[in-house]
C-alpha positions in Angstrom: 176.2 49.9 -106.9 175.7 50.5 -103.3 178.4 50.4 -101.0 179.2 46.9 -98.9 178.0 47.2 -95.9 180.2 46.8 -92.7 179.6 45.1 -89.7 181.6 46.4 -86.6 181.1 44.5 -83.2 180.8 47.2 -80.8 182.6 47.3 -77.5 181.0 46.0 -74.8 180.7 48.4 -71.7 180.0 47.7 -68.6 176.1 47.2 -69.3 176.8 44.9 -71.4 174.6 46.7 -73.8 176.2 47.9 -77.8 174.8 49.3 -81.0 175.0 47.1 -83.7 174.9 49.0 -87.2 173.1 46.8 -90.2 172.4 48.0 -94.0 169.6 46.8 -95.4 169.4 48.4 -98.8 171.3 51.5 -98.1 169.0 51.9 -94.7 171.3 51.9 -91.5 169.4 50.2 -88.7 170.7 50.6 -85.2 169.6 47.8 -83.3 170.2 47.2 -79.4 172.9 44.3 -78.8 172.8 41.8 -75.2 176.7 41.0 -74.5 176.7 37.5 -74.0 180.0 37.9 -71.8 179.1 40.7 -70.2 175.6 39.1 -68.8 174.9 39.6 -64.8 174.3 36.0 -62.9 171.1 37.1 -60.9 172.1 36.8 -57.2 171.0 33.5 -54.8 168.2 34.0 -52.7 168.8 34.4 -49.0 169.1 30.6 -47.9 165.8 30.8 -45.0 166.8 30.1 -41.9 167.2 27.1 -40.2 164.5 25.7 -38.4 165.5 24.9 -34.2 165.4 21.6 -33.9 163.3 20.6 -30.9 165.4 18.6 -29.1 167.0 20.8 -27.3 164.3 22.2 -26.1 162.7 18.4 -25.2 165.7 17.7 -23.5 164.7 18.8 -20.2 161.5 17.4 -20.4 163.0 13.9 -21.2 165.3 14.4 -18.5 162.2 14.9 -16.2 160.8 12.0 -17.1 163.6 9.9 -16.5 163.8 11.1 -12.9 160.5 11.1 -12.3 159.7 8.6 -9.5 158.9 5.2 -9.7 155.7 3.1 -9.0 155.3 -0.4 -7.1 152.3 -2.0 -6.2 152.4 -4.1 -3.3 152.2 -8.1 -3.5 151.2 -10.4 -0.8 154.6 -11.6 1.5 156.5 -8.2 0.5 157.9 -5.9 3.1 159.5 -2.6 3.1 162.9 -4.4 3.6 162.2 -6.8 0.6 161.0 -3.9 -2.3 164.0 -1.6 -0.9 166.6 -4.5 -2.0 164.7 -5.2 -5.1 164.9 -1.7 -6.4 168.3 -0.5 -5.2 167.0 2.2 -2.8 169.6 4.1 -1.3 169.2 4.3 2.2 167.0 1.4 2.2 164.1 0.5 3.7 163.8 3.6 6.4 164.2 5.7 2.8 161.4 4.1 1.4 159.2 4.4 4.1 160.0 8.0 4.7 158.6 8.8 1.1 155.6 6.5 1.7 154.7 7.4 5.4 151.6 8.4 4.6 150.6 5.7 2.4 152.2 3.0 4.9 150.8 4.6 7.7 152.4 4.6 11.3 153.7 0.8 11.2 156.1 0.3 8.9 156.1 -3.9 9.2 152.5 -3.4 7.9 152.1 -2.7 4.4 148.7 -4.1 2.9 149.0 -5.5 -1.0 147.3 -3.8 -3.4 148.4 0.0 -2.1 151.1 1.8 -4.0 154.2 3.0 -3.3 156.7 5.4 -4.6 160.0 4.6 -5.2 162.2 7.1 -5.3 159.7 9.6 -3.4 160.9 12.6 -1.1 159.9 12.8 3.0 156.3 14.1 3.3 157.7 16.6 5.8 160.0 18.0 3.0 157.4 17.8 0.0 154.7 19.4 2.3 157.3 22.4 3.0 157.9 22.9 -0.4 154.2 22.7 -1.4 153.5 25.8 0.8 156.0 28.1 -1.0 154.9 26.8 -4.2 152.5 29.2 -6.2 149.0 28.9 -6.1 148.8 25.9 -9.3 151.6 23.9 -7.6 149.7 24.0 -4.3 146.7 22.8 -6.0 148.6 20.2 -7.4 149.8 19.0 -4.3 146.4 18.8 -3.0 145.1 16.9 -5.4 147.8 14.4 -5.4 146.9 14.2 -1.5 143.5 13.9 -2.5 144.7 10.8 -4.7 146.6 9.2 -1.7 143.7 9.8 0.2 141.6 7.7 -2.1 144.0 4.7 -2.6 144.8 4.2 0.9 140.8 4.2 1.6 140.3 1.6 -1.4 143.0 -0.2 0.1 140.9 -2.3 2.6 138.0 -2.7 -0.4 141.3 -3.9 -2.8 142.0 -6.3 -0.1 139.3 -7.8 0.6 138.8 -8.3 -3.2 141.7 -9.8 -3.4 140.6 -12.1 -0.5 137.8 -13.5 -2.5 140.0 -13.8 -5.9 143.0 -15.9 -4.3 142.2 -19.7 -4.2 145.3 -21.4 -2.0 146.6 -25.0 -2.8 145.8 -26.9 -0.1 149.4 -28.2 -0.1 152.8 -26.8 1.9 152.7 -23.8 -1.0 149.1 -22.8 0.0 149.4 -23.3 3.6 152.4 -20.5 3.6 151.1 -18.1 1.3 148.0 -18.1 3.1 150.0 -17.7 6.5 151.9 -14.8 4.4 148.3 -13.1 3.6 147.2 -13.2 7.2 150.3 -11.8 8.8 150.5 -8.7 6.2 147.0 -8.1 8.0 148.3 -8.2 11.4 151.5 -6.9 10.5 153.7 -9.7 11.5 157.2 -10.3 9.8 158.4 -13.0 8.0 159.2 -14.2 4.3 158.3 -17.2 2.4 161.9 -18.6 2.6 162.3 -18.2 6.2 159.1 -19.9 7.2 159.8 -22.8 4.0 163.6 -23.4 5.6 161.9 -23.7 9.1 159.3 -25.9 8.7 161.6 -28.5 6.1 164.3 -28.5 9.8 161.1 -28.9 12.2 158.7 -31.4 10.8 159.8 -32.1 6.8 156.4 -30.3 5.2 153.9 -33.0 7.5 151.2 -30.6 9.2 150.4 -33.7 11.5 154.3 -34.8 13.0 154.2 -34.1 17.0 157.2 -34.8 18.9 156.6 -37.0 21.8 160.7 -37.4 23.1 162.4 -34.4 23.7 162.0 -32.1 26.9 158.4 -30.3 26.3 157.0 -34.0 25.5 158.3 -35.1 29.2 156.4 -31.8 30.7 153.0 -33.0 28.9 153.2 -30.6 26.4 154.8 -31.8 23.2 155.6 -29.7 20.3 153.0 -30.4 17.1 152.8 -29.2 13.7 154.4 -27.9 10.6 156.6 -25.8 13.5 156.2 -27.8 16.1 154.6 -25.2 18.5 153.6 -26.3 22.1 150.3 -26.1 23.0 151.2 -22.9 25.5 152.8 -21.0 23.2 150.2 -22.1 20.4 147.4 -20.3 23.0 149.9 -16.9 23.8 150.6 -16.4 20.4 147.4 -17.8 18.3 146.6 -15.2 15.4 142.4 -14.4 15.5 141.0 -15.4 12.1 142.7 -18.9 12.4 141.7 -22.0 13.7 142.1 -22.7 17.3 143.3 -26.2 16.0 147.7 -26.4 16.9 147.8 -28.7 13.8 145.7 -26.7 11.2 148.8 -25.3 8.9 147.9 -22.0 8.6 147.3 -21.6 12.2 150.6 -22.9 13.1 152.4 -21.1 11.0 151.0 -17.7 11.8 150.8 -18.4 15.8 154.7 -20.1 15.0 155.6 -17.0 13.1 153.7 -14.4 15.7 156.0 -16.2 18.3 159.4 -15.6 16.7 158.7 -12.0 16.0 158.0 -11.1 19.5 161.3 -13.4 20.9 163.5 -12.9 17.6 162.5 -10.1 15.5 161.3 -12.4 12.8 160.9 -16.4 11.7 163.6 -14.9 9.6 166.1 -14.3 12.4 165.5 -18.3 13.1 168.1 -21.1 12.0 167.7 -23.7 14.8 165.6 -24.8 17.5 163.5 -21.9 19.0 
């Protein structure tokens, strides 16, 4: 009778690999054994790197953008003065014109609607001195957006008179002051919708026709008419072409009215009492 066979665990080493040996009718087998215990984890892959995320790099851009300057299209009655206050510009109105000098042109109390300006814009002087040391591209730049200035400020007159044609005034106290407003932006006179309103509810209460036939002008022959009660003399000094001759026709009142207090006071705006 054969001989039991014996089964010895061999010793694991440190490749986990043994000999096991089997009978199997006397034969001996020798079979490779895997050491469960002794197995090798394989080892993580390298974890790939990180992706940059791109906001750093679109920071500065954003930051650009939010300094990049502003735009404001001009609306009939605004002034320099008026768009300054509404948008916080330090240094005010001279500020604003400085930046816009070229668009304005060479009278500041005469900005046409329909032209652009930039708030927030540097002196020409400076962004003309900087534009020469550019490099080539930034100097081309430059020109172009000269170029662009160029063209607005040409289309300005065609924008206007467009404008012209597209504006239908009431023909109530409303109209008859925005239409003064329009003319005097064309011949650069002063004045705001308020100042001329509070004015003409002290002088005649809103009636184009009241004349005042008491005071000291009436005694002279020449008594004061109209939505500002102007005297004929001063109506005929300070008469606005464009408008009628007539002292009683609103919008010519108003414009000669307003002409008037700009040459004596600055502006209708600079008037709280008799004038």
């Amino acid at each position: 009778m054969p001989a039991q066979g014996k089964h010895r665990r061999p010793k694991s080493t440190s490749l986990g690999r043994g000999l096991a040996a089997v009978t199997t009718g006397g034969a001996v087998l020798a079979l490779p054994v895997i050491g469960a215990t002794s197995a090798f984890a394989a080892p993580a892959p390298a974890a790939a790197p990180q992706a940059v995320a791109p906001a750093a790099a679109a920071a500065p851009a954003n930051s650009a953008a939010k300094a990049a300057p502003a735009k404001h299209s001009v609306v009939v009655g605004e002034t320099l003065s008026k768009i300054a206050r509404d948008h916080s510009v330090s240094g005010g109105w001279k500020k604003l014109y400085e930046g816009n000098r070229k668009i304005v042109g060479s009278n500041p109390d005469l900005i046409h609607p329909g032209i652009k300006l930039v708030i927030g814009a540097k002196s020409a002087a400076s962004s003309d001195d900087k534009a020469s040391k550019a490099s080539p591209s930034a100097a081309r730049g430059a020109s172009a957006d000269r170029a662009d200035r160029s063209e607005r400020v040409n289309a300005a007159p065609v924008a206007k008179a467009a404008e012209k044609q597209a504006v239908a005034y009431t023909n109530d106290l409303d109209g008859w002051i925005r239409e003064s407003l329009a003319v005097m932006a064309e011949q650069g006179i002063p004045g705001t919708y308020e100042g001329i309103h509070r004015n003409i509810m002290r002088e005649s209460s809103g009636n184009p026709n009241a004349i005042n036939n008491w005071d000291s002008n009436a005694v002279k022959g020449t008594p004061s008419k109209g939505l500002l009660q102007v005297i004929d003399p001063t109506f005929q000094a300070y008469h606005v072409p464009g408008t009628s001759t007539d002292s009683y026709d609103p919008v010519a009142n108003i414009t000669a009215a307003c002409n008037y207090a700009a040459d004596r006071y600055g502006s209708i705006d600079n008037v709280f009492g008799a004038y």
